[in-house]
N, C-alpha and C positions, 0 to 999 in steps of 0.2 A: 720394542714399544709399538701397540698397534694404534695410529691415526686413522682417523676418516675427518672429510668435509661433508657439511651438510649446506645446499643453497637454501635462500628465504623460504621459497615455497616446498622445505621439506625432501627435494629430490636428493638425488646421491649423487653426487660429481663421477664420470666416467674415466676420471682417473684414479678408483679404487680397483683391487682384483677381484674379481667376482664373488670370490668365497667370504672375503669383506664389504661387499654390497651387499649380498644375502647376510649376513649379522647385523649390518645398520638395520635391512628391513623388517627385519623382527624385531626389532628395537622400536623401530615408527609402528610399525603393526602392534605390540602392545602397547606402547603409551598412546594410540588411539581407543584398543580398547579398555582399556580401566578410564581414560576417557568418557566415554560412553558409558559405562556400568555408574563412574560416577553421577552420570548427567540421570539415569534411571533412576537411580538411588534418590538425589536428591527432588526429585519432581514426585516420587512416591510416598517423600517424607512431607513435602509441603500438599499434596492429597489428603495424608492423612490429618496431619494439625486444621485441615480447614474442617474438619469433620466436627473437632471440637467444638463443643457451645459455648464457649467463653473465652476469652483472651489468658485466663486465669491457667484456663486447664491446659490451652493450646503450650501456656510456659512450663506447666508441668510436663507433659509428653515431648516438647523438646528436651527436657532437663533427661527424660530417660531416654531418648533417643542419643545423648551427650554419653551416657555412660553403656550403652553396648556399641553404638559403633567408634569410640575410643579405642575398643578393643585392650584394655590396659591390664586387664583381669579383673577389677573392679567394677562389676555390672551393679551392687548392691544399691537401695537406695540411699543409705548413710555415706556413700563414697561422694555424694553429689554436692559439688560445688555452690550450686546455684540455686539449689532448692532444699529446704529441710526437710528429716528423713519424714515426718509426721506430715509433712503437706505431698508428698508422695506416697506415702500408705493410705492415706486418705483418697488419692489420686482416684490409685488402684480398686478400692475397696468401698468407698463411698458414693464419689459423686457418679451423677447419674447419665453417662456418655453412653452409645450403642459400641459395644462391644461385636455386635452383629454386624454392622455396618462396615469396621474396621476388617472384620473376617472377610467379608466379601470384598474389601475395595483393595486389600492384599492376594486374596486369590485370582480374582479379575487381571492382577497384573503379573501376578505369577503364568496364569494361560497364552497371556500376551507374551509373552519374554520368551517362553517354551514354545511355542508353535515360530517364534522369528526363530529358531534353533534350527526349524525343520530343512533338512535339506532337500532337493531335487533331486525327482529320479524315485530309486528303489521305497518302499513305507521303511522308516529310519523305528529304533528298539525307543523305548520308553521302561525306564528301569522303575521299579515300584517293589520299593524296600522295606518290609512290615520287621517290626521289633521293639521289643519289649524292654524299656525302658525303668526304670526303678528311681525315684527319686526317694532316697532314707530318710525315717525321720525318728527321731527319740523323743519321749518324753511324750503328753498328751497336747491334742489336739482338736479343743471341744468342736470348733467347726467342720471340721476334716474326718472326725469319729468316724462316719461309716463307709468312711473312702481308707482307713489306713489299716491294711493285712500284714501278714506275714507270706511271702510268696517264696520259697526256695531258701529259706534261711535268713532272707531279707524283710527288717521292717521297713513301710513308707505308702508311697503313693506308687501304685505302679501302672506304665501307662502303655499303651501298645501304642506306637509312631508308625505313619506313611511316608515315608521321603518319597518323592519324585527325582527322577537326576534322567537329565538328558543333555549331551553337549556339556559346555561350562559350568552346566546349573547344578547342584543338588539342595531342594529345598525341604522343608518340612510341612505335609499339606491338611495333614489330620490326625485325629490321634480317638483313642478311646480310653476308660478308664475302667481297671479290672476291679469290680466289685468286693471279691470274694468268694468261697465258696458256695455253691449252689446260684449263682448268678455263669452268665455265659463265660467262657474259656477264653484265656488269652487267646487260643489259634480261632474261634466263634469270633469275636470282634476282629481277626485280623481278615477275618473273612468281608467282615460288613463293611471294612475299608477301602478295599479290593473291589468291590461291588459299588460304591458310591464313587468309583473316579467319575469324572466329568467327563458326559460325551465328546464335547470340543477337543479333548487329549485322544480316548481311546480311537475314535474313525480315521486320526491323521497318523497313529502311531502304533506298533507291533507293541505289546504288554508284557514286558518279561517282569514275571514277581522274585523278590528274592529274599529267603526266607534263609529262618537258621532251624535246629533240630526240636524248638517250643510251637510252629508252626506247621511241621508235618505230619498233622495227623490226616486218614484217612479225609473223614468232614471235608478237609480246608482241600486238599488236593484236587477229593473230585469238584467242589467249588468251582475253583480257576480252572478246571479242566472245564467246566459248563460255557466257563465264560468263555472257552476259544482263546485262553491266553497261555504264553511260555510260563514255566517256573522251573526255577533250580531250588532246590527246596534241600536241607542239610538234615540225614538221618542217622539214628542212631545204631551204630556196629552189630547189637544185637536184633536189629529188625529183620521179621523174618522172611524168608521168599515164600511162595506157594508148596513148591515140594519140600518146605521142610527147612531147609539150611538156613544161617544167617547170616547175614552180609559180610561180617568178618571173615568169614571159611571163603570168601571169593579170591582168586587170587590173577584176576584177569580186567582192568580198565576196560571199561567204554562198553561194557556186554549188555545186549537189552532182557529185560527179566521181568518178572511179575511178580510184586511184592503181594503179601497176602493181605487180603482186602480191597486192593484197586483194580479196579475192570481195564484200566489201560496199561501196557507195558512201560517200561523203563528205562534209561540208561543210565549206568550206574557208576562212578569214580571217586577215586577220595585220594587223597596228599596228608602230608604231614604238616602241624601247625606248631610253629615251636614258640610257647607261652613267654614271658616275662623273664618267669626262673629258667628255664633256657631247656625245659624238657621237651620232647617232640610229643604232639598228641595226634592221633588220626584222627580224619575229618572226611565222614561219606555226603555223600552228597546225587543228586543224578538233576537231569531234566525228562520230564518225561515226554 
């Protein structure tokens, strides 16, 4: 049975064994910081209720604030104790609060959070994760009509997402919405996302983008290649090289290559991904 003492002030009694001091102190070390994530959390939450114009709405946006950080699975608005599902749709869809306001006063503190991440010394990576998201939907949708396609077999809304993630953090910091055909390409918006990060991130941080095989097209490559940023970017087996072969016929990791169509070289690897049903799929990939 393992004991420890802790004194008032948190310290470790020096008559533990070392290897059970170092366990208390991750111990104190994270229950300071969830601590603190707490203390963030909730000062960002009363930021934003003060935003609200009325006491009315400010109990609404609490009442939805109750049902996602619950965390219960029960994000819905009819889950909500406190408020009725009709004075929350109304919330959402009616009344006249800035939405704008809200985006900027979460992103503001999102820049804030990310740059106390930064560490000293070498420029630290900045992960920037584009992906295409699919939210399905059935049945009609008079509002929504000319937002909802068919993309890959899937109906719905479908959305291209920016995650950020650096340190502790992975957050979600923008998104676009794919039209349809004849409007711009899922990998076209994953581009314009990439391009619109915030100066205050890109000058403190190295920019590695990370992409899966719907983002790899020539376009978006040379793109992040303009901007001076890393990408690992996931392609497809039968993509071809310059002289001819494709990527499948390689039988050597890590070789630098010239895929047809990109002025800059490559390097190139790929592993197995083994799905759900438990088959293994290959998975190429390179940074260039």
């Amino acid at each position: 049975m393992l004991t420890f003492v802790l004194t008032q002030s948190g310290c470790i009694c020096n008559s533990l064994p070392k290897y059970e001091k170092k366990g208390v102190e991750m111990h104190i070390n994270l229950a300071r910081t969830m601590k603190n994530i707490l203390a963030h959390a909730q000062n960002l939450v009363d930021t934003l209720l003060s935003l609200m114009p009325s006491v009315y709405q400010q109990e609404n946006l609490e009442a939805m604030f109750g049902l996602f950080l619950s965390a219960q699975g029960y994000p819905l608005p009819e889950h909500s104790k406190s408020k009725s599902n009709s004075a929350l749709s109304r919330f959402l869809n009616i009344y006249n609060w800035s939405t704008l306001n809200v985006i900027r006063t979460i992103r503001n503190r999102v820049i804030q959070e990310i740059l106390s991440e930064r560490p000293l010394g070498r420029q630290p990576f900045l992960q920037v994760i584009i992906d295409l998201t699919t939210l399905e939907k059935s049945g009609k949708f008079k509002g929504l009509s000319n937002l909802i396609h068919v993309y890959h077999g899937k109906r719905g809304l479908h959305l291209v997402v920016a995650y950020l993630v650096v340190g502790r953090w992975r957050v979600p910091w923008s998104f676009r919405v794919w039209r349809g055909k004849g409007t711009p390409s899922p990998a076209q918006l994953g581009l314009k996302l990439v391009k619109c990060l915030p100066k205050k991130l890109t000058k403190h941080f190295q920019v590695m983008v990370l992409v899966d095989t719907a983002f790899g097209s020539v376009e978006f490559l040379h793109g992040v290649r303009k901007l001076k940023y890393h990408v690992i970017a996931g392609i497809a087996c039968t993509r071809k090289l310059t002289d001819g072969r494709c990527i499948a016929r390689l039988h050597k990791r890590g070789q630098q290559l010239h895929l047809h169509g990109l002025k800059f070289p490559v390097s190139v690897s790929w592993y197995y991904f083994k799905r759900h049903d438990g088959e293994a799929v290959l998975k190429a990939g390179f940074p260039p």
